[in-house]
Each structure stands twice: as structure tokens, then as C-alpha cells.
LOTOR-314093 format. One record per residue (C-alpha): residue in three letters; x, y negated, z negated; residue number from 1. Coordinates in Angstrom, 1 decimal. Each point is the difference from the previous one (the first is absolute). Example, Ala and Ser with C-alpha at 12.3 -4.5 7.8 and 13.67 -1.06 7.14 Angstrom:
! LOTOR-314093
<r rest="ALA" px="12.3" py="4.5" pz="-7.8" nr="1"/>
<r rest="SER" px="1.4" py="-3.4" pz="0.7" nr="2"/>
***
This chain:
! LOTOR-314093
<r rest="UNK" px="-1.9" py="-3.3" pz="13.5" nr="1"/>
<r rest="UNK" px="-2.7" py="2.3" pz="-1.1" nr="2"/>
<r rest="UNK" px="-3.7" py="-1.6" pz="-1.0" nr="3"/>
<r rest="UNK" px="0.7" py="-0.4" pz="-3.8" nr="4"/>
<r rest="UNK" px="-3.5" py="-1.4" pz="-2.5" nr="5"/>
<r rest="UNK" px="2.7" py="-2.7" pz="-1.4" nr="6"/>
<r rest="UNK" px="-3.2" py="-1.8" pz="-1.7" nr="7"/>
<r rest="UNK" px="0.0" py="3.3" pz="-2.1" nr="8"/>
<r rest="UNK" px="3.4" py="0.7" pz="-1.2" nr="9"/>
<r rest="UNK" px="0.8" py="-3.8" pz="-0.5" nr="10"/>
<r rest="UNK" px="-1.5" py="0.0" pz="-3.5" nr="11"/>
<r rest="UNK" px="2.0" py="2.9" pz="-0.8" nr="12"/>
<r rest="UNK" px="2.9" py="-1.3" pz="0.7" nr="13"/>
<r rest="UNK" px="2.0" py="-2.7" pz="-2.2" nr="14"/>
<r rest="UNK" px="2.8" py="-1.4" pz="-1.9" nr="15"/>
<r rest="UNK" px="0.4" py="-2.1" pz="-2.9" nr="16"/>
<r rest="UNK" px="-0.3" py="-3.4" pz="2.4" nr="17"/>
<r rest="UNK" px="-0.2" py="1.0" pz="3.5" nr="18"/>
<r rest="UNK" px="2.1" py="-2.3" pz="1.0" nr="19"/>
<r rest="UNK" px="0.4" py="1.3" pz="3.6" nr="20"/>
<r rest="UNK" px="-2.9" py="3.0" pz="1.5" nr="21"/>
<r rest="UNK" px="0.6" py="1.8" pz="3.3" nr="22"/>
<r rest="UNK" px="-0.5" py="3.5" pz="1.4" nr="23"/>
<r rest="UNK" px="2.0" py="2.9" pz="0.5" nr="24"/>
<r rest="UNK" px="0.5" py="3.0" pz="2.7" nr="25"/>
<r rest="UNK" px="2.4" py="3.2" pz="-1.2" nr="26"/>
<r rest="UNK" px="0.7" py="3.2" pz="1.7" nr="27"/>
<r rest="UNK" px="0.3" py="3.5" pz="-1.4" nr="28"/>
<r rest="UNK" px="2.4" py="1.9" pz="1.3" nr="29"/>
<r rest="UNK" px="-2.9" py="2.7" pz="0.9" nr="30"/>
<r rest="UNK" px="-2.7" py="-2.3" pz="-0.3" nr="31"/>
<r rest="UNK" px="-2.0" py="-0.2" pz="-3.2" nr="32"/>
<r rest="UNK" px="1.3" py="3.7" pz="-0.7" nr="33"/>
<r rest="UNK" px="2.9" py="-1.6" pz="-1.9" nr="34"/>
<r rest="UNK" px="-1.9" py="-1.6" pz="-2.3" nr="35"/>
<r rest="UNK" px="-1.8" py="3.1" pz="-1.1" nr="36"/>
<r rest="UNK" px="4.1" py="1.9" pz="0.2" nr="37"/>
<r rest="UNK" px="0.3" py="-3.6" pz="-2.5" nr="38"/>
<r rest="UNK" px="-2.6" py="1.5" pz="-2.4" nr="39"/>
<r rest="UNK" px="1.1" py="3.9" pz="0.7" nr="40"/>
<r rest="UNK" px="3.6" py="-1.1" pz="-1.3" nr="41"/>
<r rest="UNK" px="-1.3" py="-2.1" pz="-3.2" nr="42"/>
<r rest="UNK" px="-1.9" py="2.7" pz="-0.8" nr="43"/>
<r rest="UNK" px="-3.6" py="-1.8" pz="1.2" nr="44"/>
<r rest="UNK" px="-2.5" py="3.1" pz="0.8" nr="45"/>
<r rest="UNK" px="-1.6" py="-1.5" pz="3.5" nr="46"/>
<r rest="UNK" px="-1.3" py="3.7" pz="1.2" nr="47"/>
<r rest="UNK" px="-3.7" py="-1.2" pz="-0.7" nr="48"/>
<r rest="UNK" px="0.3" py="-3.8" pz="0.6" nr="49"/>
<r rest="UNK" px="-0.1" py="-2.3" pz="3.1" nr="50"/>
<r rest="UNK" px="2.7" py="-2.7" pz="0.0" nr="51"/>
<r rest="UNK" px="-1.6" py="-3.2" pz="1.2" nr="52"/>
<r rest="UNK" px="2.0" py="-2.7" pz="-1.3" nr="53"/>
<r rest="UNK" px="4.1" py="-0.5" pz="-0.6" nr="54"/>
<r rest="UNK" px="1.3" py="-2.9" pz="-2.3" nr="55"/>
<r rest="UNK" px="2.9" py="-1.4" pz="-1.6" nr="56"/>
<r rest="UNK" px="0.3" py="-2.0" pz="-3.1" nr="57"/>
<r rest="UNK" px="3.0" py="-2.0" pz="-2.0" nr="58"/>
<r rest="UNK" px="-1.4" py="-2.0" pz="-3.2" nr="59"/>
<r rest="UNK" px="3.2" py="-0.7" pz="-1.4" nr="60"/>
<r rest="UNK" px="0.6" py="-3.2" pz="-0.9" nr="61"/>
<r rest="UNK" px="3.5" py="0.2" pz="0.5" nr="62"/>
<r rest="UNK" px="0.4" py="0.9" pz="3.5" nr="63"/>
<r rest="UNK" px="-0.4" py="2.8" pz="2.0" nr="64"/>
<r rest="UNK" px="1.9" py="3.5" pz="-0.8" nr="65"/>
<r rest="UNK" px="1.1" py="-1.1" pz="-3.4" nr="66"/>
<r rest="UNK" px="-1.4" py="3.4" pz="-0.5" nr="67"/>
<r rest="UNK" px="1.2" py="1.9" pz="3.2" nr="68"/>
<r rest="UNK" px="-3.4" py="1.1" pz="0.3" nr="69"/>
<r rest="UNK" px="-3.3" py="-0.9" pz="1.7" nr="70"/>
<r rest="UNK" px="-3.5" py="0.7" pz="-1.0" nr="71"/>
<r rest="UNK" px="-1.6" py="1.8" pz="2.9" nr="72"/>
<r rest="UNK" px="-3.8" py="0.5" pz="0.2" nr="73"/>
<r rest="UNK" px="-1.8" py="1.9" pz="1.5" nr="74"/>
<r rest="UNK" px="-4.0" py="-0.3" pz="1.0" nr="75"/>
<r rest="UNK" px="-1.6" py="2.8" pz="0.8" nr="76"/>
<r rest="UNK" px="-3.6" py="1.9" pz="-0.2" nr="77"/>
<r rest="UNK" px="-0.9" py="3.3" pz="-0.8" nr="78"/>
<r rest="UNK" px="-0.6" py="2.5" pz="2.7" nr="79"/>
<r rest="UNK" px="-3.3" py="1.6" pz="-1.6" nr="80"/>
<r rest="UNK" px="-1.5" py="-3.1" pz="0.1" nr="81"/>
<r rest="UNK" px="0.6" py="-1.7" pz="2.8" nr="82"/>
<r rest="UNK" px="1.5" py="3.0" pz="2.7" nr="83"/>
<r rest="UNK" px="3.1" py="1.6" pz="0.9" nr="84"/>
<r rest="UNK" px="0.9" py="-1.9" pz="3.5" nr="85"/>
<r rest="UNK" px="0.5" py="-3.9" pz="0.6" nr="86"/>
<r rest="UNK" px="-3.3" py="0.8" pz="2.4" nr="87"/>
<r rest="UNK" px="-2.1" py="1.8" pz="-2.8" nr="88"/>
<r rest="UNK" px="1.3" py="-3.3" pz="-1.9" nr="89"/>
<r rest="UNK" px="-0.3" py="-2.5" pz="2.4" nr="90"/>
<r rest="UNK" px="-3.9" py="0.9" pz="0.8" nr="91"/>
<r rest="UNK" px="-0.9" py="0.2" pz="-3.8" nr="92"/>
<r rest="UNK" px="1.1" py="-3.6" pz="-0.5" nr="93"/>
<r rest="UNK" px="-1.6" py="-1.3" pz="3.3" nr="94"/>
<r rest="UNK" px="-3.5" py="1.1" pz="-1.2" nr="95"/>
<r rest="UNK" px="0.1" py="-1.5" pz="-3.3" nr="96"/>
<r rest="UNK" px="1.8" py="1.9" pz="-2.6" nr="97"/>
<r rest="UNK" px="1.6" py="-2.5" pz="-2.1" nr="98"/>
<r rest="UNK" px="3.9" py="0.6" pz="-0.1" nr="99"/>
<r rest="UNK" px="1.5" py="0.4" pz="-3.3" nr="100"/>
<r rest="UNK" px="3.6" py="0.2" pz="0.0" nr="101"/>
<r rest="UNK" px="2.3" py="2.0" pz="-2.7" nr="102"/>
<r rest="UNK" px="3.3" py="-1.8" pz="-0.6" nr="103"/>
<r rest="UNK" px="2.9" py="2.2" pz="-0.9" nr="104"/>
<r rest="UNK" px="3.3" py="-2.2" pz="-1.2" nr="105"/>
<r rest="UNK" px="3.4" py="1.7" pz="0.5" nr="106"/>
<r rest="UNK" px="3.0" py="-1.1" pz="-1.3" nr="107"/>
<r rest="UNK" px="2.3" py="0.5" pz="2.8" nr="108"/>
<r rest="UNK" px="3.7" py="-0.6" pz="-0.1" nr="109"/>
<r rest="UNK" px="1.4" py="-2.6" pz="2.7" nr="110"/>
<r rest="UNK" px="2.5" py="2.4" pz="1.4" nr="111"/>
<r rest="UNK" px="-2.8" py="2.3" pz="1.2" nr="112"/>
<r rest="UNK" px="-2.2" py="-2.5" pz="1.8" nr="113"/>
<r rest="UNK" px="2.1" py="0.8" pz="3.3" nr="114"/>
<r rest="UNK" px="-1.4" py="3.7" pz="-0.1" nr="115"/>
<r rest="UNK" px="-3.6" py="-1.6" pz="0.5" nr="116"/>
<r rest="UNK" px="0.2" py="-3.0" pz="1.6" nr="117"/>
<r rest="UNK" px="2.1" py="-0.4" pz="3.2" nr="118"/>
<r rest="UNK" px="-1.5" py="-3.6" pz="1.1" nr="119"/>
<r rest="UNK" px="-1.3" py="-2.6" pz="-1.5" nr="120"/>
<r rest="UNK" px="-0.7" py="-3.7" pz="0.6" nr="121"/>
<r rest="UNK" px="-1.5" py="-2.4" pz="-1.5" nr="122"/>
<r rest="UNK" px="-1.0" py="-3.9" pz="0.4" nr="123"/>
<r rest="UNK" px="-1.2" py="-2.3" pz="-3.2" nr="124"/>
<r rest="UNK" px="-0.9" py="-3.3" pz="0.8" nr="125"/>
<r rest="UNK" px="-1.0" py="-3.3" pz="-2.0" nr="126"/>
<r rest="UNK" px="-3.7" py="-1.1" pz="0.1" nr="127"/>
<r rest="UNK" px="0.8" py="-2.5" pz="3.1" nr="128"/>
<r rest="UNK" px="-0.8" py="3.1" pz="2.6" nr="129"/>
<r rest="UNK" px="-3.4" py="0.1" pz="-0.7" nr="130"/>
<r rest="UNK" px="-0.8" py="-3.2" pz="1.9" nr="131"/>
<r rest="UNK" px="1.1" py="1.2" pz="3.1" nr="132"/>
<r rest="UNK" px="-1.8" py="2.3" pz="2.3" nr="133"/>
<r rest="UNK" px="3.5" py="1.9" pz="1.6" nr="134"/>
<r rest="UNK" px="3.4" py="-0.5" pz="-1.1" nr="135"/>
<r rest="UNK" px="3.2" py="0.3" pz="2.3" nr="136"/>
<r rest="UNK" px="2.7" py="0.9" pz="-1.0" nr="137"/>
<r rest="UNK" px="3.6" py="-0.9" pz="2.0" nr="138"/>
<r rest="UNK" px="3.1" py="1.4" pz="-0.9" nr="139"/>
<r rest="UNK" px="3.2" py="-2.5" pz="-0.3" nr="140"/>
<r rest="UNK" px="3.7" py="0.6" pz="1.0" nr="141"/>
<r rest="UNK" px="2.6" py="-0.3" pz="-3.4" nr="142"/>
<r rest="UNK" px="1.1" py="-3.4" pz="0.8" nr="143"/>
<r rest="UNK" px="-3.1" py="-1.9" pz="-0.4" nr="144"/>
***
């Protein structure tokens, strides 16, 4: 798994209780290019904006897809202001430029989310984790 800043998106991440918090990893089927063929097909102009961030969002109370659709966002900068390459970017934030994200929510319809998203897996856990230092996990047989 890639080096993620999970100190820095935790606060901006949440739901009504949190009863269980975890991580995800998803895969585009051409990398973070389907995200920005996401935004090209909802009609989300990306030609002058760097995508840095990718989230998912259900709020409603009655369970998820009640309204076959799912509240993409998308994070992203401006190329003017911070550069056009993930380099240009990436050396801008290292020396000190404070990074201010843009959020961009998308209604997206359920159906479609297998156009942009090939993978994904994720883990939520209780509270218990946190006091140990590794965690193993051992897969059982169907008759235990």
C-alpha cells in the first residue's frame, strides 16, 4: 500500500456515529484516468484541474442505494496555482505551500461505478485494534 497522510484526511472523513473506521484501496481500470473519464461523462470540466483525492459518500438514513445513486467527490487543485504534473505538484507542497483542496460532489448513479472502479477493498474495524501493534489475520475453513 502506497504512503497515505491518514492523520490528514481522517477529520475529513465521517458518518453520523462511526461506529466502525477503516481504510480503503481501489483500482481504476486505467489508473486514476477513470476518475477524470468519471468527471468527463458527468459533465465535470477537469482540463485545468489536478485530481488529488477520490471519495464516496452514502448519508442516507435508510440504507445504502435507496437512491441508486452515490455521491462521488472529487478533490482536486488548480493547475495555475499549484503546476500541471504530479512532480510540479508534489515539489510545491514539499517546500511549504499550504495545500488547499477543491471538493467537487457528483451524483453518480450505482450502475455506472463499474466503468471507474474495477477493485476495491475495504476493512472497518471497532476501536479494539488500536491497542495492538500488528494484527493477523487467519482465514477459517466453512465448518468452523
Amino acid at each position: 500500500m502506497g504512503q497515505v497522510n491518514f492523520d490528514a484526511i481522517k477529520e475529513h472523513v465521517s458518518t453520523n456515529y462511526g461506529d466502525l473506521t477503516g481504510v480503503i484501496q481501489l483500482d481504476g481500470h486505467e489508473n486514476i484516468t477513470s476518475i477524470y473519464d468519471l468527471c468527463v461523462d458527468y459533465k465535470f470540466d477537469t482540463s485545468n484541474k489536478f485530481i488529488i483525492d477520490f471519495g464516496l459518500e452514502e448519508s442516507t438514513v435508510d440504507g445504502i442505494g435507496r437512491e441508486n445513486n452515490v455521491d462521488c467527490y472529487i478533490l482536486f487543485v488548480d493547475k495555475d496555482e499549484y503546476g500541471d504534473s504530479y512532480d510540479e505538484i508534489e515539489t510545491k507542497i514539499k517546500s511549504g505551500y499550504k495545500l488547499t483542496l477543491k471538493k467537487k460532489n457528483i451524483d453518480v448513479k450505482y450502475t455506472d461505478l463499474g466503468k471507474y472502479i474495477k477493485r476495491f477493498e475495504f476493512i472497518a474495524t471497532t476501536g479494539l485494534v488500536r491497542y495492538s501493534s500488528t494484527i493477523e489475520i487467519v482465514d477459517v475453513d466453512d465448518d468452523e
